[in-house]
Structure formats: structure tokens, C-alpha cells
C-alpha positions in Angstrom: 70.3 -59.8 -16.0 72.9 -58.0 -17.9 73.6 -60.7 -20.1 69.8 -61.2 -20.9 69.6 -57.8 -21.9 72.4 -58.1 -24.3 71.0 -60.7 -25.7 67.8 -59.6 -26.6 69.7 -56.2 -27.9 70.8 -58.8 -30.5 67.9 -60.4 -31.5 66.2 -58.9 -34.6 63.2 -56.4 -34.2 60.6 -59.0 -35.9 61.7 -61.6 -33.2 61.3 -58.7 -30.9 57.7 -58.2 -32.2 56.7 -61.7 -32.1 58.1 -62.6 -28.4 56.8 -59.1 -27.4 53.2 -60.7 -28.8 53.6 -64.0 -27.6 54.1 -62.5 -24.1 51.8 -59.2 -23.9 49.1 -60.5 -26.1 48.9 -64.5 -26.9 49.5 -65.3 -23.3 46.9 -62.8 -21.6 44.1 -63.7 -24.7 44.1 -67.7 -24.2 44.0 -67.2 -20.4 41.0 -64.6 -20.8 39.7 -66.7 -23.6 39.6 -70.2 -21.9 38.3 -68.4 -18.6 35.2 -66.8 -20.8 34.5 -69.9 -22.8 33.6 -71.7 -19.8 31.6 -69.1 -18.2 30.1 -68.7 -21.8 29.6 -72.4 -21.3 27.9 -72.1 -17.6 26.2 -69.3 -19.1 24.5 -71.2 -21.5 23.1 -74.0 -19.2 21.4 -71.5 -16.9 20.0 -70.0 -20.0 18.2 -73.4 -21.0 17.1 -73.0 -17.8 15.9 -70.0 -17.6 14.1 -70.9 -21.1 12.6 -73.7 -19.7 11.1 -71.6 -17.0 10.4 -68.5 -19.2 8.4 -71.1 -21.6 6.4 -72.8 -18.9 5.1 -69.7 -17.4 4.1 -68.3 -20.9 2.1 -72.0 -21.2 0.4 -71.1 -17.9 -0.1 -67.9 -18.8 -2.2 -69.0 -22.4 -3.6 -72.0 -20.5 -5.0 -70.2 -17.6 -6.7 -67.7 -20.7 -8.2 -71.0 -22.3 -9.8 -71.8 -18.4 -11.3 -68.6 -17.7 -14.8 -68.8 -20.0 -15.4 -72.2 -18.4 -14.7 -70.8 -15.3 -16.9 -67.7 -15.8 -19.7 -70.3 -17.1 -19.7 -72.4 -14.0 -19.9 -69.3 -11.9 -22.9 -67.8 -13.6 -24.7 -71.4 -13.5 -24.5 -71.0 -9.4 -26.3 -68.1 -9.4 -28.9 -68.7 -12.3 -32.2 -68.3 -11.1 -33.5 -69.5 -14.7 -31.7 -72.7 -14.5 -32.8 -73.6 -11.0 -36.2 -72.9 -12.4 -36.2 -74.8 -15.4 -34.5 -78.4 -13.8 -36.4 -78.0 -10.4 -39.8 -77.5 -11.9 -42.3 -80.7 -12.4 -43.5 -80.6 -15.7 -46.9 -81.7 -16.9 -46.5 -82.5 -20.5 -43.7 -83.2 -23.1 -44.3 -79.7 -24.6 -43.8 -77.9 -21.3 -40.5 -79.7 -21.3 -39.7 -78.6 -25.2 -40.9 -75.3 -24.5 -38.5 -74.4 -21.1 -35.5 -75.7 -23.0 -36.3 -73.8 -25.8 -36.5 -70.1 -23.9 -33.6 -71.4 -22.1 -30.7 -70.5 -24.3 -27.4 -69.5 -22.0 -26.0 -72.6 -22.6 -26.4 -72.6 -26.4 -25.3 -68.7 -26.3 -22.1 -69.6 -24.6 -20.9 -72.6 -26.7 -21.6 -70.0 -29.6 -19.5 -67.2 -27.8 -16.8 -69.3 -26.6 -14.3 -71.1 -28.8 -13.1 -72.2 -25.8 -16.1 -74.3 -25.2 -16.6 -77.0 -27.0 -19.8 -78.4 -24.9 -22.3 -78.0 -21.8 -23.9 -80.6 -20.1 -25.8 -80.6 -16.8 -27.2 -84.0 -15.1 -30.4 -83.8 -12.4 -32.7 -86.0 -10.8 -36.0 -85.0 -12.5 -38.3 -87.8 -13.8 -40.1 -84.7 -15.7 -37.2 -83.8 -17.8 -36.3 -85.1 -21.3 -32.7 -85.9 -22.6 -31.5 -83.8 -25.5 -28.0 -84.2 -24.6 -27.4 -81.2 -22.8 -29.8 -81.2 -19.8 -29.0 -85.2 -18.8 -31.5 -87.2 -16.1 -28.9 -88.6 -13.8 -28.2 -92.5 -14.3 -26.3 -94.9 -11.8 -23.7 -95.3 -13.6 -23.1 -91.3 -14.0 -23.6 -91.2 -10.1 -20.9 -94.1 -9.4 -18.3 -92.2 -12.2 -15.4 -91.3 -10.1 -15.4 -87.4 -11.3 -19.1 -87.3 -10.7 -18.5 -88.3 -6.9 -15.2 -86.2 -6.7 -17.5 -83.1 -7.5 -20.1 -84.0 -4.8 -17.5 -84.2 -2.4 -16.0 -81.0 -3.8 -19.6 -79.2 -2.5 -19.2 -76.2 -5.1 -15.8 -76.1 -6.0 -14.3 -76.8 -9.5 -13.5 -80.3 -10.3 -10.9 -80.5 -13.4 -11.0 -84.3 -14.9 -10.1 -86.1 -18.4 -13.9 -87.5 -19.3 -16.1 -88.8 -22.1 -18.3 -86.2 -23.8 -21.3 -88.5 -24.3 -22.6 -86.6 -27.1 -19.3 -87.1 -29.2 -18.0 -90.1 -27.1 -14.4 -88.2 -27.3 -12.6 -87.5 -24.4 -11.9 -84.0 -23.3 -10.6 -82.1 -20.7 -14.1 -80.8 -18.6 -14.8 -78.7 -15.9 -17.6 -80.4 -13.0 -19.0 -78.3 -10.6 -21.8 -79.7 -8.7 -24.8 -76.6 -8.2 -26.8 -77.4 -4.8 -30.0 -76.2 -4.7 -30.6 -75.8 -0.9 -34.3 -75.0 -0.6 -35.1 -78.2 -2.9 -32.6 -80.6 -0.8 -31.2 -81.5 -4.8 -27.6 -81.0 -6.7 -27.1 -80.7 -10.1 -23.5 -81.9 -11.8 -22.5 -79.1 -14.6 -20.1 -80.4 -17.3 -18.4 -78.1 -19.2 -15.7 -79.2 -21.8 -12.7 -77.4 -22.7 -11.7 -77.1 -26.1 -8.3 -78.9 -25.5 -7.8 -78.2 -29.5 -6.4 -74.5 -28.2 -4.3 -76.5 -25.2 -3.0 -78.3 -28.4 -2.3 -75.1 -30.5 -0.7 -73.5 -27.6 1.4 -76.4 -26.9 3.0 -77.3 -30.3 3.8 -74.2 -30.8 6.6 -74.8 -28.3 10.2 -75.9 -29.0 10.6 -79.3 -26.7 8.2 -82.3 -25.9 5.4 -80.4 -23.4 1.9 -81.8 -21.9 -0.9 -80.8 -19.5 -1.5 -83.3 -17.3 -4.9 -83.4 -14.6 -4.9 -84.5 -11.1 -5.3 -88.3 -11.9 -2.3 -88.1 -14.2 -4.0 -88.2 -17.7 -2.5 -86.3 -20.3 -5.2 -84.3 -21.4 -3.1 -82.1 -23.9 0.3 -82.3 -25.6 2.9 -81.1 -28.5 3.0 -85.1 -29.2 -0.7 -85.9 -30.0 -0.2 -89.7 -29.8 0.6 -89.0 -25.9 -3.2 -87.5 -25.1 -5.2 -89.6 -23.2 -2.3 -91.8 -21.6 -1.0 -91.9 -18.3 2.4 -90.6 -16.6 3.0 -94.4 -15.7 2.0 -95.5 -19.4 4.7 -92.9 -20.9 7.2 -94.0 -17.9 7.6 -90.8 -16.2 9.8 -91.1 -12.9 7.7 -92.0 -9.7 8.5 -88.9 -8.2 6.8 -87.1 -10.9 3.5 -89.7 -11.1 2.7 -88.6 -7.4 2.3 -84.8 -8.2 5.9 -83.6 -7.3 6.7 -80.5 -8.5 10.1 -78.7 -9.5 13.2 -80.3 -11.5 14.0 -84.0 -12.0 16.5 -85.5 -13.9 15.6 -89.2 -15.7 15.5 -91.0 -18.6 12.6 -89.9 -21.4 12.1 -91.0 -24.7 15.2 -93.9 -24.0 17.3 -90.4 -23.4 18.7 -88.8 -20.4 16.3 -85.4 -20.2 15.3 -83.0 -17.5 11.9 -83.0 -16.4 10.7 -80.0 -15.1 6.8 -80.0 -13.5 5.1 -76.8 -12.8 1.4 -76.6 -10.7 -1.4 -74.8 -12.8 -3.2 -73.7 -9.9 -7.2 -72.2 -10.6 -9.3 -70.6 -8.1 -11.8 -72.4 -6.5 -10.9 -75.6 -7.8 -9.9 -78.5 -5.6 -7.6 -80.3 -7.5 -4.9 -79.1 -9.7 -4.0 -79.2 -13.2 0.1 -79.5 -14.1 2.3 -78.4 -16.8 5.4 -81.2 -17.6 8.0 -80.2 -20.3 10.6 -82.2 -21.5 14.0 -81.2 -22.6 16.7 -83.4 -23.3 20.6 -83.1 -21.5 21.9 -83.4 -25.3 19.8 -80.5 -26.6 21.0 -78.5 -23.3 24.5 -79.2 -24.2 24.4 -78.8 -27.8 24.6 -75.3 -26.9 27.1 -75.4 -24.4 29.2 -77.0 -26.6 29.0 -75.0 -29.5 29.7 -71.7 -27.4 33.0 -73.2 -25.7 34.3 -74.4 -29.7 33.1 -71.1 -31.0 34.6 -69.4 -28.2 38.0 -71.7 -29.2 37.7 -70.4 -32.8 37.0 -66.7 -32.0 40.2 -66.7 -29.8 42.5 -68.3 -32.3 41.0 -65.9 -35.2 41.2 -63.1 -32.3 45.0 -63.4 -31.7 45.7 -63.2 -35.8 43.2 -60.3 -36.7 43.1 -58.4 -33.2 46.0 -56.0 -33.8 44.7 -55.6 -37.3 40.9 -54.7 -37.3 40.2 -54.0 -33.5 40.8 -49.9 -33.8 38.4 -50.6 -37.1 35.7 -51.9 -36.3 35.9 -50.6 -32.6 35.4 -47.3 -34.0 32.6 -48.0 -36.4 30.5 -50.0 -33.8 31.2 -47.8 -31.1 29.8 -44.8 -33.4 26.7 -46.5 -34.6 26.2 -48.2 -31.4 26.4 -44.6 -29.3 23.9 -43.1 -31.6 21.6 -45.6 -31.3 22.0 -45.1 -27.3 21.6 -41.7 -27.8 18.3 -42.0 -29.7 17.0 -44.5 -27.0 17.8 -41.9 -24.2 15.7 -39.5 -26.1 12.8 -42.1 -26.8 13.1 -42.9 -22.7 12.7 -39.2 -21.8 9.4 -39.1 -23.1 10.1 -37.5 -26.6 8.6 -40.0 -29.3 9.5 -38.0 -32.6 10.7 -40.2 -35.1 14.7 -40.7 -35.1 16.8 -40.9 -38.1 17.1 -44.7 -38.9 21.1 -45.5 -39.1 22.4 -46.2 -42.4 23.1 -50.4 -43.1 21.8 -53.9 -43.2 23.8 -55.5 -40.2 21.9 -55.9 -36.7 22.8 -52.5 -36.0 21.0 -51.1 -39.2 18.1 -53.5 -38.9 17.8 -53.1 -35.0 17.7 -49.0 -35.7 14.7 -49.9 -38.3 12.7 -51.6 -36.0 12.9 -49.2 -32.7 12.2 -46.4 -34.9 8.8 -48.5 -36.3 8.5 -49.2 -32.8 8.9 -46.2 -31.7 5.9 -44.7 -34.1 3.8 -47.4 -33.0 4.1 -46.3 -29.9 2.7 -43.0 -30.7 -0.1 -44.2 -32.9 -1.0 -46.4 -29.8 -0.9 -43.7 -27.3 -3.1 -41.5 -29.6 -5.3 -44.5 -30.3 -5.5 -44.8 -26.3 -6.3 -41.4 -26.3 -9.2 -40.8 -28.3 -10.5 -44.4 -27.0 -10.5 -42.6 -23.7 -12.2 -39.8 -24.8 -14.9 -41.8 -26.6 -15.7 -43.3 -23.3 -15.8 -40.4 -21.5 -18.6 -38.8 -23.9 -20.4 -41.9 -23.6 -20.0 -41.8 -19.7 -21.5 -38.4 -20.1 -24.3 -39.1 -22.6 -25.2 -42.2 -20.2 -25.1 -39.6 -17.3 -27.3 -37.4 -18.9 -30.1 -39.9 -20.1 -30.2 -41.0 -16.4 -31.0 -37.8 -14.8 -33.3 -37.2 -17.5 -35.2 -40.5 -16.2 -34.8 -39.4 -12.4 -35.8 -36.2 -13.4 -39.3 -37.7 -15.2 -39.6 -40.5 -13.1 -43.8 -40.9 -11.9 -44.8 -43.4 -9.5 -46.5 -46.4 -12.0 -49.0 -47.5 -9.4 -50.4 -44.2 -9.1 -50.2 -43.7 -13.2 -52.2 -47.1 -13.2 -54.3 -46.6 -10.7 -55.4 -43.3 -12.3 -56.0 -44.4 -15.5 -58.3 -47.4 -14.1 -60.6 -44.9 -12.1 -60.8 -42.6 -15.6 -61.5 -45.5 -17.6 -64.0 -47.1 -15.2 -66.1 -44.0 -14.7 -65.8 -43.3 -18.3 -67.3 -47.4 -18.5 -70.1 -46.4 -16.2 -71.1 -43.1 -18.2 -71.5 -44.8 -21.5 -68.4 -43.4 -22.8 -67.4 -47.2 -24.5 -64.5 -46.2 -26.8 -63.0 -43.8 -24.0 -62.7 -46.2 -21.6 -60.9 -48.9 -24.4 -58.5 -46.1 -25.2 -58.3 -45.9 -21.5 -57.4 -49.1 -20.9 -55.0 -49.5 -24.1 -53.2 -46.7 -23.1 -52.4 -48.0 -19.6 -52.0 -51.5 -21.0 -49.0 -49.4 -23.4 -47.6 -47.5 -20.1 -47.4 -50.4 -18.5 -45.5 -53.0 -20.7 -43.2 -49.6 -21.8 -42.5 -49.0 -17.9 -41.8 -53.3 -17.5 -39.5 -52.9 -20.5 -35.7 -53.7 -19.4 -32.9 -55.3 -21.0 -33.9 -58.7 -22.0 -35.3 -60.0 -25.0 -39.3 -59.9 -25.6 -41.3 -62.0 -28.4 -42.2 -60.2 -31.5 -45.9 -60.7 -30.6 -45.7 -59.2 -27.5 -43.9 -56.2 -29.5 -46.5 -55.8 -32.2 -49.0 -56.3 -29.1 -47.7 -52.7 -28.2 -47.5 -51.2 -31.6 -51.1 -52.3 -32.4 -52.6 -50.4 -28.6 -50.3 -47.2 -29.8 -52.2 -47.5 -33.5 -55.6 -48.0 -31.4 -54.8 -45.0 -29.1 -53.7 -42.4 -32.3 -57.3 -44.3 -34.4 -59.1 -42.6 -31.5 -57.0 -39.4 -31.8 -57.8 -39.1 -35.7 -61.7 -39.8 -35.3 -61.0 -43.3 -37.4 -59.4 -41.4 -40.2 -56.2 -43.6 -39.5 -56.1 -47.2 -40.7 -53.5 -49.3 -40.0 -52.7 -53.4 -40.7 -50.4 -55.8 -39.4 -49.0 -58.9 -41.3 -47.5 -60.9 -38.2 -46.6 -64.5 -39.7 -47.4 -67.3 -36.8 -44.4 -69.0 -37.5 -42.1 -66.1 -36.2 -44.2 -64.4 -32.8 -42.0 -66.1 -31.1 -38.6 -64.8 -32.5 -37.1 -63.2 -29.4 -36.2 -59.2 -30.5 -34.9 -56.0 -28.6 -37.7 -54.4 -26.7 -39.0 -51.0 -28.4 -37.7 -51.6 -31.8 -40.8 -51.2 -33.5 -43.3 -48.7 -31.9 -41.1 -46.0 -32.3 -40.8 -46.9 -35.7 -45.3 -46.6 -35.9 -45.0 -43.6 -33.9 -42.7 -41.9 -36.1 -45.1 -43.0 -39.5 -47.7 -41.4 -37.4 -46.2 -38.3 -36.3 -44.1 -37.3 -39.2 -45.9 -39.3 -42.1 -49.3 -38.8 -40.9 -49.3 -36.6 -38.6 -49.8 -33.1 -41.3 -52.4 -35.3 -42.9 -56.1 -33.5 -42.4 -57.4 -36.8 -44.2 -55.6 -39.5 -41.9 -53.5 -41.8 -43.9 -52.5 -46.0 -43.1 -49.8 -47.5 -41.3 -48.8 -50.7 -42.5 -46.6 -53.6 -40.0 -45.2 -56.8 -42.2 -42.9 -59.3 -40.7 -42.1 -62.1 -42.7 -39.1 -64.4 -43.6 -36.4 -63.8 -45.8 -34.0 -66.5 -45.8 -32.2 -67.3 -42.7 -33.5 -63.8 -41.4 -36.3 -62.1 -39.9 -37.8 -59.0 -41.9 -40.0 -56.4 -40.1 -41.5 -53.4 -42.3 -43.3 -50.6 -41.2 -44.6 -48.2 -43.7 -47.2 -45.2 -44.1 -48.7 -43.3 -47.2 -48.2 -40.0 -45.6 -46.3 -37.3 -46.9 -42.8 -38.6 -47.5 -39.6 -37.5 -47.8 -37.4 -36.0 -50.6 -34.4 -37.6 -51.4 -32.3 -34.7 -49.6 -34.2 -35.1 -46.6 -34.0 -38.9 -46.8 -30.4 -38.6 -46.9 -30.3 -36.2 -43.8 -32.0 -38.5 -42.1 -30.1 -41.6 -42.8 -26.8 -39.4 -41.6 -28.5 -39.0 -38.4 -29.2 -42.0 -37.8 -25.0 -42.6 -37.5 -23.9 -39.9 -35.7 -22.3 -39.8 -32.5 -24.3 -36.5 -31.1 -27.9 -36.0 -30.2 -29.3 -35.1 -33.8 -32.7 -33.2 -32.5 -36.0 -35.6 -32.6 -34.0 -38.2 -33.9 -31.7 -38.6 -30.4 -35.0 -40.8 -28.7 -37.0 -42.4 -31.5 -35.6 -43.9 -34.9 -31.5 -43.4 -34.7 -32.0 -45.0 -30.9 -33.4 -47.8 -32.7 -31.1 -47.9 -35.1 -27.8 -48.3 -33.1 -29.6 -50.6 -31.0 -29.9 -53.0 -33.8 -26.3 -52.3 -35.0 -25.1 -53.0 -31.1 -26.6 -56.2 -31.0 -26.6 -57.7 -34.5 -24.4 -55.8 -36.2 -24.4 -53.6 -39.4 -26.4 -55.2 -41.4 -29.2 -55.1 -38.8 -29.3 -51.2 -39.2 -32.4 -49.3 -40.3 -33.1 -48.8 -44.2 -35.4 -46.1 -45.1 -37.4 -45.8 -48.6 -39.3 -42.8 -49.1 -40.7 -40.7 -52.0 -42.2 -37.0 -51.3 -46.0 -37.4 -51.6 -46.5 -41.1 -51.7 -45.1 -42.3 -48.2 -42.2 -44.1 -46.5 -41.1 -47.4 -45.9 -38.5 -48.2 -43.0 -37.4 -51.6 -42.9 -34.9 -53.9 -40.9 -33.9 -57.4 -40.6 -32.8 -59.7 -38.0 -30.8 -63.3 -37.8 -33.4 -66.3 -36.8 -32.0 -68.8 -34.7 -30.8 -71.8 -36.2 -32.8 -74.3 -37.8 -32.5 -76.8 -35.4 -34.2 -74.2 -32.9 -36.5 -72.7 -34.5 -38.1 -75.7 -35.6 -38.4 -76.5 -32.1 
């Protein structure tokens, strides 16, 4: 020992230095750093995993999202009263066929509403019905198709299968659901196709080779679009994988060793099941293995020449910029969401400091957006609240109003009194259809029907000093439109326009087409407005709060139309003081091919 000692007391200090390295530094790092690279390395693999996992249950995630109008379709269609109606019933003529698909427009309104649908098709035995390629007479070779009899055996729950659209003839990924109609011993079969365009979108927007893949192993969707429409067995898929396996396999793909991992989409109420197959390959695993464990090679030689050098360095500055970041997080996690000063720099540190602090104000902005949302709703729960007691609270018995109304109007009948009892009866006939009134749609004859007894019953009122006249074009009484949208638009020309009038006045009602649009007028040649009350009015019309007369007549009318069709559906009001007022509005036709029907 002695005569070690003495001979490293002669050795030089800069032999000293580098043993002492070699020993306390070199020795220690390349253990540390070969025991880290392959843990790096082992790391790495599990990560691909992970990935793998991570990215499939994002893809079921979007997938399921595609699924659920079709789903919410089918469900409605069980329950539709006004389907069962319209393929049960025998009809007499081809017109009575035309007519019942034409005031049957679900269907057509969901295809419009959801991208995700690309088509509906329902098939029933009716010898009455017509073909226009949505509601289909069943044929035996339909009945004999192998998803049309998977469907029947299904009895009501959803059948997912890789048809024809016969309409296109394209293939698509379709939802069947056979509909039985107990009481008439008959089942429809509702087709619905999915627009596997999105499945598409969603899926090559992934990193490696991934498909949807239905029950009778067709590949319905994929990143590759030459693999859609083939079969497991056509792409050579392992056998374990062609009969519905799910979980991790490991074979060749592609003419390249790959993992195969297989996933179950699973939908309610469906009996069979969709899967999810994506396709990574072992070299594109390791490629990333590898390059940690020769980067992790590289950063321990560099390490052992610059360690001594630069670790107090940059261990400082990191460890500075990296605690105040921490420090502004803890703040952020207490609940305090002021903006934080943004750390000086470009690096990841700098950028990463940017980006929680924009984070961090979007936060806010969303929590006060959130906020005011909520409090939107709850006025609107109140308003609703409020209309509804005020219908409780003036709620009269209708048979007793009718009833009522009859006996005045058949005792006035029996004393002579003609035009009493037709004022009579147009008033009850105006009670009634504004009592029948709900949410649905009505014609636009049946709407000027009720405008035109309300003009009869304020003629009578006036002694005949009002005139009115109504311009309703045949080609349009059928346009379906709000209920109410234009009698409180006459009783507000009467009222307000006429109503000061000792000499009466006229109402005018024009519909007519303009374009691809409906156009209703209604104007008087009452009194009028100045352009400062014109302008009050219009405000009204858009505010949130009950604006006096105007909460129940016009501005109800108003933002009606704007719920349904939008802005440019809205109410426009002309006026001049002296010479009348004009209140106009338009609505979208249908399109061409339905209203020529």
C-alpha cells in the first residue's frame, strides 16, 4: 500500500486529474449511460405501444361520432307513427302515392342535416307504393341478400354490413334495421348509409396503415384507399385475425414483419360488431429504439468531454427558468388565472412559457364565455317559465268556448241576425285552428285561411269600412310555414295602422315568388310610421327583453323566422307617416325537384 502511495505522490497532477476522471467520472457515466440507453431503448417500444393504443382509441372515439346520426335515425324510424302510416296505407291512385311521399319529408330533412348520411332507403311489401328510390317495394332478390336476412333475424337490432347503394351502385358502409309493425303482421328493412368519406378523413389522417373492417371482414374504410372493399383473406391478414380475434398479433404485412393490433368497435343495440385493425411495422417500432440507444451512445461520449465544463452552466440557467415556470403553474393550479409574465427566449422553455400563458387566457375567456352562456340560459329558462304560467293562468276549456259560440251563433241564425252568426262562426273557426296550433309546420293556405276569418271578424267590427285583399299564388299554398307568422302581422296593420282610422282603411296579403324564395307581404294604408318610430321598432324587434306590445305579436314573429331560417328570414318593415306600412318577409322553397312534385 505504502509503495502505491509513493508512487502516485510521484506522478504529475495532470495524470492525477485524468486517472482521478477516468475513475470518479468515466467509469460511473458509461455504466449509468449503457444502463439508461437500454431502458431509453425499452422505453421506447412500450411507447409505440402505447401510441398504438392511444391512436386506436382516438379512431374509435371519431368513428363512434360518425355512427351516432345513423343511429339516432334508425331509432326515430321505430317510433314514427308518420312512417308506419305512410308504407302501411293502401293507396287508391298514383297521386295519393306522390302526395304522401311528398308531406313525408324526415328522410330528406335528415340526409340534408347529416353529413354523415349519405342516403336513406326503406324496402316494404306494398303493391300500392311507387319506387323513387328511397321508399323501395321489396324484390326476391333483396329478401334472399344475406344482410337483408341478417336484419330479420336481428328482430330490431342494428345490422352493420358493406352493401350496394342501389341508387349510386357504390358500395358503402350502411346501417339495416328491420321496423316490425306488429298490429299489421309486416316488417320494413331501413337502410341507412354512412358516409365512409369521414371514416376515410378520420383514418388518413393517421400515421401507419389503419382500416375499419365489418363483421363479414370487408374493409369498409381505410388510410390505403385501394384496400376498401376487399377482404382480410384478400389482403392476407393472419387467420387468427380473419375470425374476429381481438388484441396483438405479430405476422408478416405488406411482405414485412409488422404488429397487428385489432380493437372491437362495439355499438349499442347492434348485433354484430364493427373492428378497427392498424398496422405498424417492427422496423418503424425499432427505428426509434435504435436511434435513442445511438443517441444515448453520443450524448454519453459528448457528456464525459463537456460535463465538467458546462454542467454548473446550464444547470443553473434551466434550473432558473424551469422553477419559474413551476412556480407560475402552481399559481395557474390554485385557481388564480391572471396572466404570468411570459419568460424571456426562443428555446422550448421560452416558447412552452408563450403558450401556457395563451393558454392560460384562453382559459379565462372560456370560463367567462361559459359564464354568460349560463346566464343566457337561465333568462331564457325564466322567460319560458313565465310564458307558461301565463298560458295555465289563461287556459279556458275549448269545448266549452266552442260549444258557446255554436249556441250564440245558432240562435243569432234563427233570429235573422245573418252576418252575426258568420262572424260567429268565423270567429270560432279562428279560436279553434289558433288553439290546434302546435309546433309543426302548416300550409300557407291554411295560414291565410286564418288571416282572411280575422279580416272578416274586424270587416264586421268597422261596419265594412275595412277592405282587405289577398294575392295567394296556387303554386305556393302548399309551401309548408311556421304556424302564426302572418295573422299577427294583419292584426297588427289593423290595430296600429287602422285601428285610429274613423274612415277604415285596407289590408293588403301578397305571397308570391322571388327566386328560389317565398315572399309574403302584408301591408295597410293606415297611418304609418315616422322614420324614428320605424327605427324603434325594428330595435325591438332584436332585443332580448319583453319590449311592451311588441313581446306577443310582431318581434315573436320575428325571431321565430330568424330561429328557423335564419337572418335573412327576419321581418323588414317600410313605412312612411300618413300613407301606410308595409311588412314583408321571405322564406326558402324546397328544392326544385320537390316542389315540382
Amino acid at each position: 500500500m505504502r509503495i502505491l502511495v509513493k508512487k502516485l505522490n510521484d506522478v504529475k497532477i495532470r495524470n492525477k486529474l485524468i486517472i482521478s476522471f477516468i475513475i470518479v467520472v468515466i467509469v460511473p457515466v458509461l455504466i449509468v449511460g449503457v444502463f439508461l440507453t437500454n431502458q431509453l431503448r425499452e422505453m421506447a417500444l412500450n411507447n409505440a405501444h402505447e401510441q398504438i393504443t392511444i391512436d386506436m382509441d382516438r379512431i374509435k372515439k371519431r368513428t363512434a361520432e360518425v355512427l351516432i346520426p345513423p343511429i339516432y335515425v334508425s331509432n326515430h324510424a321505430l317510433v314514427d307513427q308518420r312512417l308506419k302510416e305512410l308504407v302501411t296505407a293502401h293507396y287508391q291512385s298514383t297521386y295519393e302515392v306522390v302526395d304522401a311521399y311528398t308531406h313525408y319529408s324526415d328522410f330528406r330533412n335528415h340526409i340534408r342535416f347529416y353529413p354523415e348520411i349519405t342516403n336513406i332507403r326503406f324496402y316494404y311489401n306494398n303493391s300500392t307504393m311507387l319506387n323513387n328510390w328511397t321508399f323501395i317495394p321489396n324484390s326476391v332478390q333483396v329478401e334472399r341478400s344475406p344482410w337483408y336476412k341478417g336484419a330479420t333475424e336481428g328482430k330490431g337490432l342494428i345490422g352493420w354490413y358493406y352493401i350496394e347503394d342501389e341508387t349510386t351502385k357504390l358500395k358503402n358502409l350502411s346501417l339495416v334495421r328491420a321496423i316490425n309493425y306488429v298490429s299489421y303482421k309486416s316488417t320494413g328493412m331501413l337502410v341507412i348509409d354512412v358516409n365512409t368519406e369521414q371514416l376515410n378523413r378520420i383514418l388518413s389522417q393517421e400515421m401507419t396503415p389503419t382500416m375499419i373492417v365489418d363483421a363479414q371482414n370487408h374493409i369498409v374504410a381505410a388510410k390505403n384507399r385501394d384496400h376498401i372493399g376487399l377482404t382480410l383473406t384478400e389482403v392476407e391478414f393472419p387467420e387468427n385475425v380473419i375470425n374476429g380475434e381481438v388484441g396483438i398479433f405479430e405476422a408478416p404485412i405488406f411482405n414485412e414483419p409488422s404488429q397487428i393490433m385489432v380493437d372491437k368497435l362495439i355499438v349499442e343495440n347492434s348485433m354484430n360488431e364493427l373492428r378497427i385493425i392498424s398496422v405498424i411495422s417492427n422496423t418503424s417500432i425499432n427505428k426509434d429504439a435504435n436511434h435513442i440507444s445511438l443517441l444515448g451512445m453520443v450524448i454519453v461520449s459528448l457528456g464525459l468531454i463537456v460535463a465538467l465544463l458546462l454542467i454548473y452552466g446550464f444547470s443553473h440557467l434551466l434550473s432558473k427558468r424551469l422553477s419559474t415556470l413551476r412556480t407560475q403553474m402552481d399559481v395557474v393550479a390554485q385557481g388564480n388565472l391572471q396572466p404570468n409574465q411570459v419568460i424571456g427566449g426562443n428555446d422550448e422553455i421560452g416558447q412552452l412559457s408563450r403558450k401556457f400563458h395563451d393558454m392560460t387566457v384562453s382559459i379565462k375567456n372560456l370560463l367567462q364565455e361559459v359564464e354568460d352562456k349560463n346566464n343566457e340560459k337561465r333568462k331564457l329558462e325564466k322567460r319560458q317559465s313565465e310564458i307558461k304560467l301565463k298560458m295555465l293562468a289563461s287556459q279556458i276549456n275549448p269545448h266549452f268556448l266552442f260549444n258557446t259560440l255554436e249556441t250564440i251563433r245558432m240562435k243569432a241564425h234563427m233570429r235573422g241576425e245573418a252576418d252575426i252568426s258568420h262572424i260567429v262562426k268565423l270567429l270560432g273557426k279562428l279560436l279553434r285552428r289558433s288553439l290546434e296550433v302546435g309546433g309543426e309546420m302548416i300550409t300557407l293556405k291554411k295560414e291565410i285561411e286564418m288571416a282572411r276569418s280575422y279580416l272578416e271578424i274586424q270587416n264586421f267590427r268597422f261596419e265594412h269600412r275595412l277592405l282587405y285583399e289577398i294575392q295567394l299564388d296556387p303554386v305556393v299554398e302548399d309551401v309548408q310555414i311556421p304556424p302564426l307568422v302572418i295573422q299577427p302581422l294583419v292584426e297588427n296593420a289593423v290595430i296600429h295602422g287602422l285601428g285610429r282610422e274613423s274612415k277604415g282603411g285596407k289590408v293588403t296579403i301578397q305571397t308570391s315568388i322571388d327566386g328560389n324564395r317565398l315572399l309574403v307581404i302584408v301591408s295597410d294604408n293606415g297611418i304609418g310610421m315616422t322614420e324614428e318610430k320605424r327605427v324603434t321598432v325594428l330595435e325591438a324587434l332584436n332585443t332580448k327583453n319583453e319590449v311592451g306590445e311588441l313581446r306577443i305579436g310582431i318581434r315573436n314573429v320575428h325571431q321565430r323566422l330568424i330561429m328557423i331560417f335564419g337572418l335573412e328570414s327576419g321581418l323588414h318593415i317600410q313605412s312612411e307617416y300618413g300613407k301606410g306600412t308595409l311588412v314583408s318577409f321571405y322564406l326558402p322553397l324546397p328544392s326544385e325537384e320537390e316542389f315540382d312534385v
